[in-house]
Structures are given as structure tokens and as C-alpha cells.
N, C-alpha and C positions, 0 to 999 in steps of 0.2 A: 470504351473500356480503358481503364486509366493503366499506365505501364507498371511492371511488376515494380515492387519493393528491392527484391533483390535477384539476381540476375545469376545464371547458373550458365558456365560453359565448358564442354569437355575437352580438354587439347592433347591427345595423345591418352596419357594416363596419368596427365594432370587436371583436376578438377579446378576453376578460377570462380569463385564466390565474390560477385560484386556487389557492396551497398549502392542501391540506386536511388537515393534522394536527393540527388546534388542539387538542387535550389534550396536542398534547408542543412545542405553541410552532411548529407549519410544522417543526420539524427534519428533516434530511431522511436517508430508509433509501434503502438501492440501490434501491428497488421506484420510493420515489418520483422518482429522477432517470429511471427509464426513462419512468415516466408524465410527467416531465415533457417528455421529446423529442418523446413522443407529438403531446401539443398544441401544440410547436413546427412538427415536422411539416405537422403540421394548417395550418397559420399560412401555412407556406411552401406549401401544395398549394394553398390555397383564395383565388384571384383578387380574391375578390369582397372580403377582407382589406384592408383599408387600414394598420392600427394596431393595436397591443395592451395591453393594459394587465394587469401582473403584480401581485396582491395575496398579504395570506394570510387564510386563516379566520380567526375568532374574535379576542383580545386580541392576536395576537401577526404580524408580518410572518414571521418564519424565523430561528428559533437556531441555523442552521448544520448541522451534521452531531448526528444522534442516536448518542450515545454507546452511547450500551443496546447496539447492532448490534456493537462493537467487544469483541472475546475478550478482557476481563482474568480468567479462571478459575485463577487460581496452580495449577503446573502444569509440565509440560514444556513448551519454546518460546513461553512468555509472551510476550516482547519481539515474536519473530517473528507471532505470531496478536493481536497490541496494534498493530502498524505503521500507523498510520495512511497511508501512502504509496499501499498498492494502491488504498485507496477514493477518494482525491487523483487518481490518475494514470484509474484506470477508471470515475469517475462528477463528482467537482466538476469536474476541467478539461474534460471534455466538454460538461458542460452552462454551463458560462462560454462556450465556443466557441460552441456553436449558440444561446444567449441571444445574443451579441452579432454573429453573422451571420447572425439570423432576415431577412426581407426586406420588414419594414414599422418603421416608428419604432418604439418600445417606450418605457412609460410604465410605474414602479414606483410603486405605491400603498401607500404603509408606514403600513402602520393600526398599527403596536403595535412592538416590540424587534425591529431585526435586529440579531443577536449574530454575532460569527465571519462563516464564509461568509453568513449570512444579510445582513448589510452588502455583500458583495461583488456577492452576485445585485442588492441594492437600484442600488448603483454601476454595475455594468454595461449596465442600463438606458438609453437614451439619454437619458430625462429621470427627476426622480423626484419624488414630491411624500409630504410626511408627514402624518400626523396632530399635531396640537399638542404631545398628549403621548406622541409615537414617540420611539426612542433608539436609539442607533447603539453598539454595544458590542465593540470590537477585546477578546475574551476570554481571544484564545490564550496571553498570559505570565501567567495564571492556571493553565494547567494546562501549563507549559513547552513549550509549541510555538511559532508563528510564524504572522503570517496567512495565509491559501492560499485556493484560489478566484478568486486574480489581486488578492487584497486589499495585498500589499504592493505592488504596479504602480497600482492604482486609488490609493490613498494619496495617493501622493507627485504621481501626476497631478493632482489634483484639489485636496490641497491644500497639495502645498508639503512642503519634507525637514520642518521645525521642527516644523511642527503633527501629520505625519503619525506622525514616530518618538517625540511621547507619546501619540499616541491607541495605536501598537500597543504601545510600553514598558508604558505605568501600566495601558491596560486599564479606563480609566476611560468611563463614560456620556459620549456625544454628545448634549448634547436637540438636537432639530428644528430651534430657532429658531438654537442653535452651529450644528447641519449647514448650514442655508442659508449662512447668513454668512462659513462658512469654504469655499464653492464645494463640499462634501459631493454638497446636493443642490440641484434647482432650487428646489424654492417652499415652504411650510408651507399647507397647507389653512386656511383662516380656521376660527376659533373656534366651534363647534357647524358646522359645516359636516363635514359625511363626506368622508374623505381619496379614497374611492374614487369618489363620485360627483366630484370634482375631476379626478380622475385622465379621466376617460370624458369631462367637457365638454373638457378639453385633447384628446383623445383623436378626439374627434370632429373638433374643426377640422382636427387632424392629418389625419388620414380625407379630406378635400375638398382637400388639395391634392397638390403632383406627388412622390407616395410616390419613382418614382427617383431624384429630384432629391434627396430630402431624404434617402435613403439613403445616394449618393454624398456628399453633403455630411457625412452621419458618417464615411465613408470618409479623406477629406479631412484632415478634423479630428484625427481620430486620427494620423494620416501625420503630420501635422503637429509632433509629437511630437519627431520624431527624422530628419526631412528636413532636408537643407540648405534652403535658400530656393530653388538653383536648379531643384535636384529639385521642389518644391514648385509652383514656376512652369510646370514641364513638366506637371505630373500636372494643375494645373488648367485645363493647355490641353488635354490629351489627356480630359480629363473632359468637359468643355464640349464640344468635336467629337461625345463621342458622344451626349451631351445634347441636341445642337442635329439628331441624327436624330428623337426624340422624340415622340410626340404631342403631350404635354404642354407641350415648348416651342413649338411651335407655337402650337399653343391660345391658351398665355399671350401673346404675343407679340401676335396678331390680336386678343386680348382689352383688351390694353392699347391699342392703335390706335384700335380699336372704341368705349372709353370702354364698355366690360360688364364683369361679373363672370367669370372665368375657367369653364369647367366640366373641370376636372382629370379624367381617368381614372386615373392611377398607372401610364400605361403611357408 
């Protein structure tokens, strides 16, 4: 029986999400986006969840899509059985959706090359931290395509038209220290330090405080995007009202009067 696609473990009330095809670089086959909703799932069923953190096996974070799974056999209907589209529309945009509507913060640990989508999955992470020498590699005007996985929207979010339309034009490496600097990603792992043990002490804090608060607050953020200001105003009043039902604000709240340490549940 051949080993899972991807790899699901629990560490306290942190959930660690591994891509596990390190002999083909994390790239990912239909098999492994179903396994990977699996442990999304997982994520979203199990309370006791606070945070997650997404890494991959071995040298490499996720090359994107494995080519190999794609019909170039010359032939009849070559173009049609080459389309990249189906596997676009029936496995990366789904699993971009449920990566970025999971229901605890998520923390990408880029131990080695995201290439293509593999960049995308690191981006849509709410936070991400790299390895010193991780690299970030928009691939697609190598093999005439376009970024996808929500990588041309990730881009320009994060970091701007100029910078975005040469990392997908040239195609050229991002190292870790460029990703931080250019708002990529959040942080670079210190030197000899393991990106994923990084990733799990963030991960942890994450974990002790008010998961819905800090949820909505990606909610927020994102909205933010493309809200007027007055919309924006409205949404963070109507956020707050339901906030201020909360356990959690409570807590905080008595906890701040109190002069104590909060005890968050995430509820």
C-alpha cells in the first residue's frame, strides 16, 4: 500500500499538514488534492484545533502541479487531453478555497522551492515563514502558461503590479530574504534553525489566543482589498457586535480589568 499523499499530525492544538511527495518535489496528482481536503476537513471537524501549519517533505515545499499526470501522448485530441483547465477548475481552485477558508489561522512552513501553484498554496496561508535557502519560482512563462492557484491575485496583493508582473513575466527565483522584503512572506527562519520548528512555536502562540477573533480579522483584511471605506466601516461594526457575543471577548475583556493573563478558548 503506497504511503499517503499527505500527511496529517496533531501536536497539542496544532494541526501540521505535510505534502508528502518528496521524490517529485510535493507536486501535486488529483489523489493528492483529495488527500489534501481530507486533512482540511480534519481541521475544520476537530475543536480541539486551534492553528495549522502547512509544510512539505523532504528538500522541497511544492512544485505545483505534476506534470507526468498531464496526456502529452501525440495522438488524436492532444491539445484536448494537454488542457490544463480541468485539473485548474476540479482540484487547484478548490483546494485554494478550502486552504483559505479552513477555520483556525494557518502558517506555511517553506522548507525548500515553491515553484507555480506551489508559491500559491505558500501565499494563501495566512502567515508564512521560509527556510533561509527556500525560493519562490512563478515558472509558468517557462512552459507558456500563466500563474493559477489564485497566484496572479496573490501577486499583486502582496506585492504590488511592478514587482509582481516580473516575478510572473521573467520567471525568475525569489530567495526568502527578497520574499520577506518584498511583503511575499512574513519572516525567514534564523540560520540553522528548522523553518518548521518556527513555523509550530508561531503556531503555538497562535493556538492560546481568540482563533474567532483572529479568523474574522483575516476576513477583514482581505475585504479590505476592494471595500470602499464606508463598507469597511460597516463590516467592522457588524463584526465587532458578533464578537462582543463571544466567550472569548469576555474573557479578554475581565482579563484586562483583572490585571491576568487571558485563558482564550477559540470560541
Amino acid at each position: 500500500m503506497s504511503e499517503a499523499t499527505v500527511l496529517y499530525e496533531a501536536r497539542g492544538s496544532v494541526a501540521v499538514v505535510t505534502l508528502n511527495r518528496p521524490q517529485a518535489l510535493n507536486s501535486f496528482t488529483r489523489q493528492m488534492h483529495r488527500d489534501l481536503w481530507a486533512a482540511l476537513d480534519r481541521i475544520n471537524a476537530d475543536k480541539a484545533v486551534r492553528a495549522a501549519v502547512l509544510t512539505g517533505a523532504g528538500r522541497g515545499f511544492c512544485a505545483g502541479a505534476d506534470l507526468a499526470e498531464f496526456d502529452f501522448e501525440p495522438g488524436p485530441d492532444l491539445v484536448k487531453r494537454a488542457d490544463p483547465g480541468p485539473v485548474i477548475d476540479q482540484a487547484f481552485n478548490p483546494s485554494i478555497r478550502k486552504l483559505m477558508d479552513v477555520r483556525v489561522p494557518t502558517i506555511a512552513a517553506v522548507n525548500g522551492v515553491a515553484a507555480g501553484a506551489g508559491a500559491s498554496f505558500a501565499m494563501a496561508c495566512d502567515l508564512a515563514i521560509a527556510a533561509p535557502g527556500a525560493s519562490f519560482i512563478q515558472a509558468f512563462s517557462k512552459i507558456g502558461l500563466i500563474p493559477d492557484a489564485g497566484g496572479s491575485w496573490f501577486l499583486v496583493k502582496k506585492l504590488g503590479l511592478a514587482r509582481a508582473m516580473g516575478c510572473a513575466m521573467l520567471g525568475d527565483k525569489v530567495s526568502a530574504s527578497d520574499a520577506k522584503e518584498w511583503g511575499m512572506i512574513w519572516d525567514v527562519a534564523a540560520e540553522g534553525q528548522d523553518c518548521v520548528q518556527a513555523a509550530l512555536q508561531l503556531a503555538d502562540r497562535l493556538a492560546t489566543m481568540p482563533t474567532t477573533a483572529l479568523v474574522q480579522t483575516r476576513k477583514l483584511l482581505r475585504a479590505a482589498a476592494t471595500n470602499e471605506l464606508e463598507q469597511q466601516l460597516n463590516l467592522e461594526r457588524d463584526t465587532q457586535s458578533g464578537l462582543g457575543k463571544t466567550h472569548d471577548y469576555i474573557e479578554g475583556v475581565m482579563a484586562f480589568r483583572e490585571k491576568r493573563p487571558a485563558q482564550f478558548t477559540g470560541e
